[in-house]
Residue, then its C-alpha position, 0 to 999 in steps of 0.5 A: x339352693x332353689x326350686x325343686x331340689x331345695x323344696x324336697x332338700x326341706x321335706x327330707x328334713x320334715x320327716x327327719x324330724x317328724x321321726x324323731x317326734x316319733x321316737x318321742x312317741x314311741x319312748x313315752x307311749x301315753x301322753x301322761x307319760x309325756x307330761x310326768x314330771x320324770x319327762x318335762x323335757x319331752x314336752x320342750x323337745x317336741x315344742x323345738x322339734x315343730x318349730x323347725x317343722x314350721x320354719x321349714x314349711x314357712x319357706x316352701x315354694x307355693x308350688x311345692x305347698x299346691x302339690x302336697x295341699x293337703x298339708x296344713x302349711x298355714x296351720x304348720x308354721x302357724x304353730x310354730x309362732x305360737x311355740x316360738x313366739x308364745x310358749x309359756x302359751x304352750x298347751x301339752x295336750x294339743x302338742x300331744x296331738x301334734x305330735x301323735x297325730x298329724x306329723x306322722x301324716x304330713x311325714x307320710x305325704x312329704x315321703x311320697x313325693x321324696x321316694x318318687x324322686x329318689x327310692x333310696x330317701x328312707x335309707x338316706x333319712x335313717x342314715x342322716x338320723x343315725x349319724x346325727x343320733x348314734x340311733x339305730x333308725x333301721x330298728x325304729 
């Protein structure tokens, strides 16, 4: 798939991540939380989950990256080498920022351009998570 329709294919699939981070969020509520020893594995989840986010902004079309310019998507994929590449580099107290609260703005902006193609995205997102999950996304 090319053009358009693989572009919003890769922004359906950053706000399904972006809202598992959220669920992340949601679960810990503080970031001493995210980084107690009873929750380490948070910390490499999340780590896992903005790699995708910056594989997924490394392939977007530069037409798709001028319309939604307001997304950081030099700093995304950026990220996501550090992450990848460098994670004994991993520093918790800027992933908590990530995670907290700049993914759920670029979640926001990649859903207006997906329900201005199609006003039924949140319901096919939430479905998609659910099957992958056995969540309840229409509760979160």
């Amino acid at each position: 798939m090319r053009g358009k329709q693989a572009d919003l294919q890769r922004l359906f699939h950053m706000v399904k991540w972006c809202r598992k981070l959220k669920l992340i969020v949601d679960e810990v509520q503080t970031y001493e939380n995210f980084i107690s020893k009873k929750n380490y594995r948070l910390l490499d989840v999340s780590a896992f989950y903005i790699g995708q986010l910056g594989e997924l902004a490394r392939t977007m079309s530069a037409e798709m990256k001028a319309t939604l310019s307001d997304i950081p998507w030099r700093q995304i994929n950026a990220m996501r080498n550090i992450l990848i590449h460098n994670y004994y580099d991993c520093n918790p107290e800027i992933v908590w920022e990530v995670i907290t609260k700049h993914t759920p703005a670029v979640a926001e902006r990649c859903l207006e351009i997906l329900r201005a193609e199609n006003p039924d995205v949140d319901a096919e997102i939430n479905a998609d998570l659910a099957e992958e999950t056995g969540i309840d996304w229409e509760a979160n």
